[in-house]
VOKOL-784868 format. One line per field, with one value per residue: x, y, z of N, C-alpha, C in turn; residue number from 1. Coordinates in pm, whole numbers, plus 50000, padded with zeros to 5 digits. Layout:
VOKOL-784868
n_xx: c(X_...)
n_yy: c(Y_...)
n_zz: c(Z_...)
ca_xx: c(X_...)
ca_yy: c(Y_...)
ca_zz: c(Z_...)
c_xx: c(X_...)
c_yy: c(Y_...)
c_zz: c(Z_...)
seq: c(NUM_...)
END
This chain:
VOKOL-784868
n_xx: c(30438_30220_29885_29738_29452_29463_29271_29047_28695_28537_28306_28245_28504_28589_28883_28970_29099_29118_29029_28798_28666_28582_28469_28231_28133_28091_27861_27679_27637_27519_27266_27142_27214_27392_27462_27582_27822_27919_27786_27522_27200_26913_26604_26355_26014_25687_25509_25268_24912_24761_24683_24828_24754_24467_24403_24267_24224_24396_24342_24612_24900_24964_24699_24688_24857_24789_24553_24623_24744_24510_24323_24429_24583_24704_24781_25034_25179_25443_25740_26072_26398_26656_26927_26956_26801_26576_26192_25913_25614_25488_25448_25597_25690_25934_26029_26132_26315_26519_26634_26809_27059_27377_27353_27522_27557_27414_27557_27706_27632_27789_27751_27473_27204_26987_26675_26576_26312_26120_26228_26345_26551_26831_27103_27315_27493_27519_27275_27101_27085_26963_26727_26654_26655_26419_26231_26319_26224_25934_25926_25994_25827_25623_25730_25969_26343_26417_26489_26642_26478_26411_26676_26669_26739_26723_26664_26635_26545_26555_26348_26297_26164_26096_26296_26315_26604_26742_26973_27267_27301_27518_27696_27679_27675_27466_27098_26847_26626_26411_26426_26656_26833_26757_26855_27109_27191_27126_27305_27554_27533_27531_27298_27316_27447_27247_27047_27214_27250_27349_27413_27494_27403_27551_27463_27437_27479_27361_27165_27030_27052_27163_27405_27552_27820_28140_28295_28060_27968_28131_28199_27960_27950_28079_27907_27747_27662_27734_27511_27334_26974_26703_26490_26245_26106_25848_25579_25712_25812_25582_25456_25637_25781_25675_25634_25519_25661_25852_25845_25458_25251_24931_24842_24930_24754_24522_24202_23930_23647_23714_23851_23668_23496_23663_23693_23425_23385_23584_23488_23224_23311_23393_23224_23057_23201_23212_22915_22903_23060_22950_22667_22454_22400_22327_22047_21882_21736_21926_22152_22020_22019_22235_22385_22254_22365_22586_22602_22509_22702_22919_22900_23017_23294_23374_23484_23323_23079_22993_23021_22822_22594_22557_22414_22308_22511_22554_22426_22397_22549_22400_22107_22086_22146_21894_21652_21723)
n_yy: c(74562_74283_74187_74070_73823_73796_73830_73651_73488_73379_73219_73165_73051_73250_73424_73783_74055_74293_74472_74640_74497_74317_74321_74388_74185_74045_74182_74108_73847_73895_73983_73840_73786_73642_73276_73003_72936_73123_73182_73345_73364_73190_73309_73206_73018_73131_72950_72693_72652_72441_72123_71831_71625_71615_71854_72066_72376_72563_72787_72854_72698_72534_72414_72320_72069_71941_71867_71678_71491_71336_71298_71217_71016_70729_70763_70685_70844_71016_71279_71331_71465_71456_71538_71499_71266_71319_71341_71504_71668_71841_71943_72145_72248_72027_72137_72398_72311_72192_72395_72486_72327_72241_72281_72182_71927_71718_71683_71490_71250_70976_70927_70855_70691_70448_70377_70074_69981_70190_70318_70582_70849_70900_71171_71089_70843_70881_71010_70822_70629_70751_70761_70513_70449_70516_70365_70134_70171_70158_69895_69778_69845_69658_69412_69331_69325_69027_69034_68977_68990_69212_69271_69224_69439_69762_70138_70473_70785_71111_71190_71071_70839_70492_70241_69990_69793_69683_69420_69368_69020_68948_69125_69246_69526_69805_69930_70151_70189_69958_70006_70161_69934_69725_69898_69827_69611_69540_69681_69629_69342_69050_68895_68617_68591_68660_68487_68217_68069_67958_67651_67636_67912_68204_68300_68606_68624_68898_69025_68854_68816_68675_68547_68468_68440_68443_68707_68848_68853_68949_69223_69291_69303_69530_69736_69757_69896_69988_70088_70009_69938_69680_69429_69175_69034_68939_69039_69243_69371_69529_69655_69849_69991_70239_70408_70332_70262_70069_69751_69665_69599_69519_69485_69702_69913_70119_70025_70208_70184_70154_70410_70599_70507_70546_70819_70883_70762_70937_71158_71189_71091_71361_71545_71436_71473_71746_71780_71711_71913_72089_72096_72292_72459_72258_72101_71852_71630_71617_71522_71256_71127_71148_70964_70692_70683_70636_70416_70214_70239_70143_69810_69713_69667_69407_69368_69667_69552_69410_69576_69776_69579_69548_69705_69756_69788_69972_69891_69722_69434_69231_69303_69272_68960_68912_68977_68856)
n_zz: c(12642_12574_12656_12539_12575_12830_13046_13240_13236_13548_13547_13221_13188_12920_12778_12787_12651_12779_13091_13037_12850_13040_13227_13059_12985_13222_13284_13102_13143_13406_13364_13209_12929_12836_12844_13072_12925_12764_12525_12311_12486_12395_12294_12491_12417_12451_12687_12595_12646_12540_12513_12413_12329_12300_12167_12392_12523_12806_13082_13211_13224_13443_13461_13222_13255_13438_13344_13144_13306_13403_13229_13011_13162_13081_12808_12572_12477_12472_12559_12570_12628_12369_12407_12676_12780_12991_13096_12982_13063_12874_12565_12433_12699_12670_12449_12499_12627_12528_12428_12620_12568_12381_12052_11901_12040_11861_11603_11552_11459_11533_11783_11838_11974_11992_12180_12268_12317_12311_12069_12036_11938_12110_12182_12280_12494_12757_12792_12682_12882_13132_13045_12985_13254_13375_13199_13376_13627_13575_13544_13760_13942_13834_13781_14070_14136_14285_14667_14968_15289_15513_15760_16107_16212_16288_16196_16281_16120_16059_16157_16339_16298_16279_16066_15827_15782_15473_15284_15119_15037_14851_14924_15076_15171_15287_15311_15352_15196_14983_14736_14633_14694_14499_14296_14358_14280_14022_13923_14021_14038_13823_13670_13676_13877_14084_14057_14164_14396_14686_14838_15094_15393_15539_15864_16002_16348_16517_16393_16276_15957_15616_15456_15137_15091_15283_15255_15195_15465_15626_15560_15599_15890_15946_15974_16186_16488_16802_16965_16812_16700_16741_16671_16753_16716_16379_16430_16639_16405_16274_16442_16519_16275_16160_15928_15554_15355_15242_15191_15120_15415_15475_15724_15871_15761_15892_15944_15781_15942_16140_16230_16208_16402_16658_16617_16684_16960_17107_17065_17206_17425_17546_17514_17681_17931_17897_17961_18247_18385_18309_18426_18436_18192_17959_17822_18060_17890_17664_17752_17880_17634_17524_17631_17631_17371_17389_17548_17350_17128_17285_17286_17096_17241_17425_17714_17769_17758_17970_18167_18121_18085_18363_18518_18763_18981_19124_19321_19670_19711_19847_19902_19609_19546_19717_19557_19336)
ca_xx: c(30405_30104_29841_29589_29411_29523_29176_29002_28607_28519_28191_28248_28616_28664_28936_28952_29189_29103_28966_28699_28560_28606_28319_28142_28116_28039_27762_27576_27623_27411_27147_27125_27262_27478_27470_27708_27911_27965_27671_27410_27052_26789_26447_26215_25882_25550_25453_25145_24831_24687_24671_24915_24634_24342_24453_24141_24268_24375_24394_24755_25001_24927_24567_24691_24926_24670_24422_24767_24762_24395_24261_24511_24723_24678_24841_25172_25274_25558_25828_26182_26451_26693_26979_26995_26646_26493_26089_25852_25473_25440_25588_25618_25812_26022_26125_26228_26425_26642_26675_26977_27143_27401_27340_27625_27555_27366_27580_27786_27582_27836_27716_27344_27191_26855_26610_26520_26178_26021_26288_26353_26687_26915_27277_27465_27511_27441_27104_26992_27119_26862_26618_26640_26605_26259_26159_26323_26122_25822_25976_26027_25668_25537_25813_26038_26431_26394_26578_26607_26397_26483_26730_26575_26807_26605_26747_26591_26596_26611_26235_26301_26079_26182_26291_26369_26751_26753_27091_27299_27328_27600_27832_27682_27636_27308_27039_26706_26525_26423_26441_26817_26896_26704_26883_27209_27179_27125_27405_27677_27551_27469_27125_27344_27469_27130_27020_27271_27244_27466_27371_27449_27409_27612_27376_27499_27453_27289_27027_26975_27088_27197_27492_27639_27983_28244_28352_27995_27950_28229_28147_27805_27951_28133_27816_27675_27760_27707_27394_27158_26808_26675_26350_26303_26001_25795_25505_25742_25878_25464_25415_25771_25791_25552_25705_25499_25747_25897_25714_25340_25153_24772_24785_24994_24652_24429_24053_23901_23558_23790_23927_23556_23442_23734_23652_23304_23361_23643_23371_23150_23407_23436_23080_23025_23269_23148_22782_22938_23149_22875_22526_22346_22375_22271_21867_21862_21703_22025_22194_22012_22022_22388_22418_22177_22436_22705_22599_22468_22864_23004_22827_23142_23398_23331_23524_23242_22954_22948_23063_22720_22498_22571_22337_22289_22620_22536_22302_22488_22549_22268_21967_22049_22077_21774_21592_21681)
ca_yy: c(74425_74206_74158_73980_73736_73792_73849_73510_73494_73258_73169_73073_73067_73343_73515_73937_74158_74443_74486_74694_74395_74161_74386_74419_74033_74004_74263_74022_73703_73911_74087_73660_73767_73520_73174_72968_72840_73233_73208_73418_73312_73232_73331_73155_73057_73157_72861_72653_72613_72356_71982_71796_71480_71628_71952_72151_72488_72638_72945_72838_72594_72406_72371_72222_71974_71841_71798_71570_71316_71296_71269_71119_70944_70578_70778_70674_70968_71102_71371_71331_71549_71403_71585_71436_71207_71382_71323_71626_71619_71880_71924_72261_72215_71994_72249_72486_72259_72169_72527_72533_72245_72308_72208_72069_71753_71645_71698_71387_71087_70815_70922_70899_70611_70425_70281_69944_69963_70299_70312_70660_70881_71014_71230_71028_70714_70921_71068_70732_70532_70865_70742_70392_70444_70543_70234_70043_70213_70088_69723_69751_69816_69500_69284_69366_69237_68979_69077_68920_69023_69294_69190_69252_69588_69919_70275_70603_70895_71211_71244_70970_70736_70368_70153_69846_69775_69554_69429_69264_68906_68917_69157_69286_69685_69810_70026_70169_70225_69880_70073_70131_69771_69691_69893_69816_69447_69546_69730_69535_69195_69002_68808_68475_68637_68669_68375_68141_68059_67861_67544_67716_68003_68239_68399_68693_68618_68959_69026_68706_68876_68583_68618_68392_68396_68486_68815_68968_68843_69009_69400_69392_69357_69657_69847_69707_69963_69938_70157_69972_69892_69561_69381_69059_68926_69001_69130_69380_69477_69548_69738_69963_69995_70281_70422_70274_70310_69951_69636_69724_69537_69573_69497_69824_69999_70101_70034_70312_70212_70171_70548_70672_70496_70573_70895_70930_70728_71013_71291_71116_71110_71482_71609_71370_71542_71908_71775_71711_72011_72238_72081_72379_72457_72139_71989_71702_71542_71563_71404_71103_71059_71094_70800_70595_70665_70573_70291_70156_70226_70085_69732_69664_69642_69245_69465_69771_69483_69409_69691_69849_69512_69575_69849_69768_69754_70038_69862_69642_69302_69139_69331_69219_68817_68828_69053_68733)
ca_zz: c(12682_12554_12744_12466_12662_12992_13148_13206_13256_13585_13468_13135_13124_12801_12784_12732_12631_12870_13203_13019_12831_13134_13297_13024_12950_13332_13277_13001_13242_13510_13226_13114_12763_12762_12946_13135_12835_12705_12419_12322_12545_12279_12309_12512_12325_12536_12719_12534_12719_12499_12544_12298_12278_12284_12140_12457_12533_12897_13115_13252_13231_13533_13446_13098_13315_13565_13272_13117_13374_13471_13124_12961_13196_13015_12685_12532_12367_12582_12559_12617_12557_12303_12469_12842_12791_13062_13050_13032_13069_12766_12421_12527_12792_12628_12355_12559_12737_12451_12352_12707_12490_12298_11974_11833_12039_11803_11469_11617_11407_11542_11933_11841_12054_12019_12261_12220_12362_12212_11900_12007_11968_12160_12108_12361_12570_12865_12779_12656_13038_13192_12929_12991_13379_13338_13190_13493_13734_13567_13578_13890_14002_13806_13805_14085_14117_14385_14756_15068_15379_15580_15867_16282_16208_16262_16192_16263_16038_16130_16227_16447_16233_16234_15927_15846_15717_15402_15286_14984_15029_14747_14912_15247_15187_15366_15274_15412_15129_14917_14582_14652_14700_14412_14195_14350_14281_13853_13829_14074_14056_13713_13662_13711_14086_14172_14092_14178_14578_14744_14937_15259_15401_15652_15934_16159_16473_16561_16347_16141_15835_15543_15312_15030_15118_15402_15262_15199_15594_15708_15527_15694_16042_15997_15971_16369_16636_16963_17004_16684_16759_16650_16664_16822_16575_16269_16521_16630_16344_16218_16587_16546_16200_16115_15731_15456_15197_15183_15158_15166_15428_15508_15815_15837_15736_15948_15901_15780_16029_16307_16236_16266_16541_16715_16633_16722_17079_17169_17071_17317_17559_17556_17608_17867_18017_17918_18049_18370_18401_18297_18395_18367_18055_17872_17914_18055_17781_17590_17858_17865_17493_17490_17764_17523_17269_17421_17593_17200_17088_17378_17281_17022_17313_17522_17811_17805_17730_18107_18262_18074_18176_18477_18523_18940_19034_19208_19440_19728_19680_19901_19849_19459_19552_19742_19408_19236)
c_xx: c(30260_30058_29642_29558_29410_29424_29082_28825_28594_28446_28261_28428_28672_28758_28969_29067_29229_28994_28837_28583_28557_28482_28220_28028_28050_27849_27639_27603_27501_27329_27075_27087_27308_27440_27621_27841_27971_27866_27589_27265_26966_26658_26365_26051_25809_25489_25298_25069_24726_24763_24717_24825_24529_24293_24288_24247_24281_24377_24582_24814_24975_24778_24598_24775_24860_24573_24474_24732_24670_24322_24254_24647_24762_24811_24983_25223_25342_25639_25973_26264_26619_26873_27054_26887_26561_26353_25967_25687_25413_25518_25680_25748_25963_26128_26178_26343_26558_26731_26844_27052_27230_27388_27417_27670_27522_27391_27649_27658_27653_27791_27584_27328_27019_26767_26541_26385_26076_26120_26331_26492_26769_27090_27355_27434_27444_27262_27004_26995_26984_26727_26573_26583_26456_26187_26216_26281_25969_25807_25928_25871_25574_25640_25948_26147_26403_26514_26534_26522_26486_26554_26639_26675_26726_26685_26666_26618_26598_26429_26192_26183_26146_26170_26356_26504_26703_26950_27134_27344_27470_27767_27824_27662_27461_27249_26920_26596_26536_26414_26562_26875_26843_26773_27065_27254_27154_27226_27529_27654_27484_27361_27208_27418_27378_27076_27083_27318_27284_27377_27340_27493_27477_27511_27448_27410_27341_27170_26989_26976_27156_27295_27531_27785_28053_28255_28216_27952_28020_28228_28051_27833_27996_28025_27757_27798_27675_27575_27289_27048_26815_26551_26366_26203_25959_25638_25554_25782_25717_25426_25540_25757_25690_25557_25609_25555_25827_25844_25602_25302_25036_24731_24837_24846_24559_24233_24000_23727_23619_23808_23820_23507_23517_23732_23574_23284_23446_23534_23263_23198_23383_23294_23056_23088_23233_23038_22813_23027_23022_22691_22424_22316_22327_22147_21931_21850_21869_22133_22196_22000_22181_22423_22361_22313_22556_22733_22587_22652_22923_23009_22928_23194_23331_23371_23400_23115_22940_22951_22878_22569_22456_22497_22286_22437_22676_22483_22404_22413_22393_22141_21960_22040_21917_21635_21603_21643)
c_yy: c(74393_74166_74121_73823_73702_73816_73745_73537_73353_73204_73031_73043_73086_73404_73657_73973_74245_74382_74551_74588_74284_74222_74409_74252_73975_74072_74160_73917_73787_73972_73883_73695_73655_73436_73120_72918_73023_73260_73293_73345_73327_73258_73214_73130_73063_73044_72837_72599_72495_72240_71913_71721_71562_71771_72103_72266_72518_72746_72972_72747_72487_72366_72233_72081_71896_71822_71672_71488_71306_71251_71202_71066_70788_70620_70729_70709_71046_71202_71393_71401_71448_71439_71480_71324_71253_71364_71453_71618_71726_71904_72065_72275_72182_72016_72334_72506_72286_72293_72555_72397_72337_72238_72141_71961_71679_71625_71501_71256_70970_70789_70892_70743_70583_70339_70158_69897_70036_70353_70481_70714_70935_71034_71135_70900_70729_70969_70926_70625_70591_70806_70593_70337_70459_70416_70133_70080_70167_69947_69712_69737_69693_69361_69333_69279_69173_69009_68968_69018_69124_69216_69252_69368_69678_70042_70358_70703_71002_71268_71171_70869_70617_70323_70093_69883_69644_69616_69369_69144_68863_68973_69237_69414_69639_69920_70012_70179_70067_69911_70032_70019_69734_69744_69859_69674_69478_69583_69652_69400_69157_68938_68660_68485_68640_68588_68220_68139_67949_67743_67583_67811_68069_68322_68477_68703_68721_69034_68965_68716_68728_68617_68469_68347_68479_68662_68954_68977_68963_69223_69426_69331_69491_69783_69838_69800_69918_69986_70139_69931_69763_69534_69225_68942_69007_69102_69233_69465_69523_69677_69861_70017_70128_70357_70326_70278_70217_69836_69649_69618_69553_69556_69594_69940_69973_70110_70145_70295_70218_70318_70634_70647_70510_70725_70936_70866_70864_71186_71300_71134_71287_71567_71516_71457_71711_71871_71769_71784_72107_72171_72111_72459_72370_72080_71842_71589_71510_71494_71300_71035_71080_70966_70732_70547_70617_70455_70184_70107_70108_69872_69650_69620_69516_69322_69591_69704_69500_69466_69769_69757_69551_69698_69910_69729_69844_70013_69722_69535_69186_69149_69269_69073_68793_68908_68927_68623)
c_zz: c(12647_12642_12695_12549_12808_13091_13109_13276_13387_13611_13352_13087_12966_12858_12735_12721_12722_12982_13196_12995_12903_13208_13204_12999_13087_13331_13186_13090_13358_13418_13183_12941_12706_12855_13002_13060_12738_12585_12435_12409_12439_12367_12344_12457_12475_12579_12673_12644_12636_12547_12378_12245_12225_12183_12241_12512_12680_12913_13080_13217_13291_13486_13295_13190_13428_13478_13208_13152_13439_13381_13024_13034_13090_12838_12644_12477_12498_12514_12606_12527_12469_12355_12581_12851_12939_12955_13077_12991_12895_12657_12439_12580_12713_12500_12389_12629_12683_12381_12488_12664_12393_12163_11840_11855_11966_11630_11452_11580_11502_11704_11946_11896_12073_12108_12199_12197_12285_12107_11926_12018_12017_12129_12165_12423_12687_12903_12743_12814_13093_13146_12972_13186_13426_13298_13356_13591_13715_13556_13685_13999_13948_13788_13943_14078_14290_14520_14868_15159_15458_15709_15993_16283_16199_16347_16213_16189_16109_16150_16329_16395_16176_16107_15941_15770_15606_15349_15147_15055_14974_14799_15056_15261_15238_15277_15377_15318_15010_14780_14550_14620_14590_14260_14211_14314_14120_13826_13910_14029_13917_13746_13712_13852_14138_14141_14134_14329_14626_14809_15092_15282_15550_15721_16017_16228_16610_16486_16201_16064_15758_15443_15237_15026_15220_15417_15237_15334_15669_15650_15615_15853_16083_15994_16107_16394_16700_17020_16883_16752_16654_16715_16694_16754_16474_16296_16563_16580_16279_16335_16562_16411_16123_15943_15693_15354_15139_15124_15248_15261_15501_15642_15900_15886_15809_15920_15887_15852_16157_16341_16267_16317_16680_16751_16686_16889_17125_17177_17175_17409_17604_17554_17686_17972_18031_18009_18238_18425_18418_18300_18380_18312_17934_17935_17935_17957_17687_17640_17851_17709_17495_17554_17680_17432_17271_17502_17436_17138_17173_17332_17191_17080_17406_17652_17851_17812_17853_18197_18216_18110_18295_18556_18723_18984_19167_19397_19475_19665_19715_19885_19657_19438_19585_19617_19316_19262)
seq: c(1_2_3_4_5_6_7_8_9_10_11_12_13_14_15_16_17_18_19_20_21_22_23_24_25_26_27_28_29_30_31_32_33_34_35_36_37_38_39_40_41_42_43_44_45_46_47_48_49_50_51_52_53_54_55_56_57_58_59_60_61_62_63_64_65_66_67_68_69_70_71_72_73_74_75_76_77_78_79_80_81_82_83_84_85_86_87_88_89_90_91_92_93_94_95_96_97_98_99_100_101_102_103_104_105_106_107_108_109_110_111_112_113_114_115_116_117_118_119_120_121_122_123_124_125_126_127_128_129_130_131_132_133_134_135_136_137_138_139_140_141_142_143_144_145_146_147_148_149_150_151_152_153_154_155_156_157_158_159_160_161_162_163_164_165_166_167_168_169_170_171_172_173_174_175_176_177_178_179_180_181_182_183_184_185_186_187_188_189_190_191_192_193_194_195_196_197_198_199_200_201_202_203_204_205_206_207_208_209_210_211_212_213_214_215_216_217_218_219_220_221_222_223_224_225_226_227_228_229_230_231_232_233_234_235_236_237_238_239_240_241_242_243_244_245_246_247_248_249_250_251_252_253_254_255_256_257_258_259_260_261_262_263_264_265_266_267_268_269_270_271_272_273_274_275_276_277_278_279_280_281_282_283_284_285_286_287_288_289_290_291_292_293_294_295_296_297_298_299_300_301_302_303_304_305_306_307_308_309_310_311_312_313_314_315_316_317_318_319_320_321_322_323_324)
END
């Protein structure tokens, strides 16, 4: 009885003859003779420590890749692999990449696929979509696609850090992240769906969310349970809201003199309190220059102004009328 082929590889699905060469074939998959497709592994070249622009020499790798995008970030000589268009900071890199390709993607002329923008080529349809996503990420930061406002909906993640809910207008799915929605609105909805807005609009009732028509109304109720958080203005969604990762706004950011005088009154706070824990260990003298100093601070707050005027408040009431 024949028993040519009868031992199947479940890696790369080859098939062996013998049980001998079914271990031996396993033996080169763990050695990384072969790869996942049953091929020989070519040779890795020696990662280049030079600088593709400038052609300045490193120790390492990383040193050449942080000199990349500090020295020449502004450059427009890039690296994509022709393959998958994956983008790689060195040429380097991006030869070694193509070396786990196989390379009879690219015998296939009628699949080859060029970008419109930087003219460049890739094997497939797919590698140039990968390719093309890259540019719409840099759209997106100077032109973005226009969205509505987040609804009075707020989700927690799993560090218990609120965010706002934005939604589709067009069809009612949710998201948390306004990227998402941004790119789900290019690829579902055409340019003449997003700009073409009805006369009137449907509001739900519980967090003032706006849709276009009946049936994208009726999807985004089925996302409300019974235990959502919501927000009851645009003050509290600025006060709850603490993520910066949607729409930036500055009043978000906190002053960076607020952050060190906030600082330097709580430092204050806290030897006052040593000095009066431990009063004899500290001179005097530094005593009353800390009180100076913290009466001077205090002089910001309208609340600490008069509490610090007030310097006889100590002294009863009457002996201080008839003093004036």
């Amino acid at each position: 009885m024949s028993t040519r082929g009868e031992y199947s590889c479940v890696l790369c699905e080859l098939k062996m003859d013998s049980k001998e060469a079914l271990k031996e074939h396993f033996r080169n998959h763990a050695n990384k003779k072969i790869d996942i497709r049953g091929q020989p592994v070519k040779h890795i070249k020696t990662p280049n420590t030079q600088c593709d622009i400038c052609t300045q020499s490193f120790e390492t790798v990383r040193q050449t890749i942080r000199h990349r995008f500090r020295m020449h970030s502004n450059s427009l000589i890039k690296f994509h692999c022709a393959y998958c268009g994956k983008q790689f900071p060195l040429k380097n890199h991006r030869d070694n990449h193509e070396l786990s390709h196989d390379p009879t993607e690219s015998e296939n002329k009628d699949q080859h696929r060029k970008c419109e923008e930087c003219n460049l080529i890739f094997y497939s349809e797919k590698a140039l979509d990968y390719h093309c996503s890259i540019h719409r990420r840099h759209t997106y930061m100077f032109k973005p696609i226009a969205t509505p406002p987040p609804s009075n909906k707020i989700k927690l993640n799993c560090r218990n850090e609120a965010l706002s809910v934005y939604y589709c207008h067009l069809c009612g799915v949710e998201y948390v992240i306004k990227y998402n929605l941004q790119r789900h609105l290019e690829k579902r909805h055409t340019q003449k769906e997003r700009e073409n807005m009805p006369d009137d609009f449907i509001k739900c009732t519980v967090c003032s969310a706006l849709f276009c028509n009946k049936k994208a109304y009726d999807c985004h109720n089925a996302y409300h349970n019974s235990d959502d958080l919501y927000v009851t203005s645009e003050q509290q969604r600025i006060q709850t809201v603490s993520k910066i990762d949607q729409d930036f706004d500055i009043r978000r950011v906190e002053c960076t003199a607020n952050r060190y005088i906030s600082r330097h009154i709580s430092n204050l706070v806290k030897r006052t309190v040593n000095h009066r824990t431990q009063p004899n260990k500290v001179p005097k003298t530094e005593i009353k220059m800390e009180v100076k100093r913290e009466r001077s601070v205090s002089l910001d707050d309208p609340d600490s102004i008069s509490e610090s005027n007030d310097f006889e408040s100590d002294i009863p009431l009457e002996p201080r009328i008839g003093a004036c």
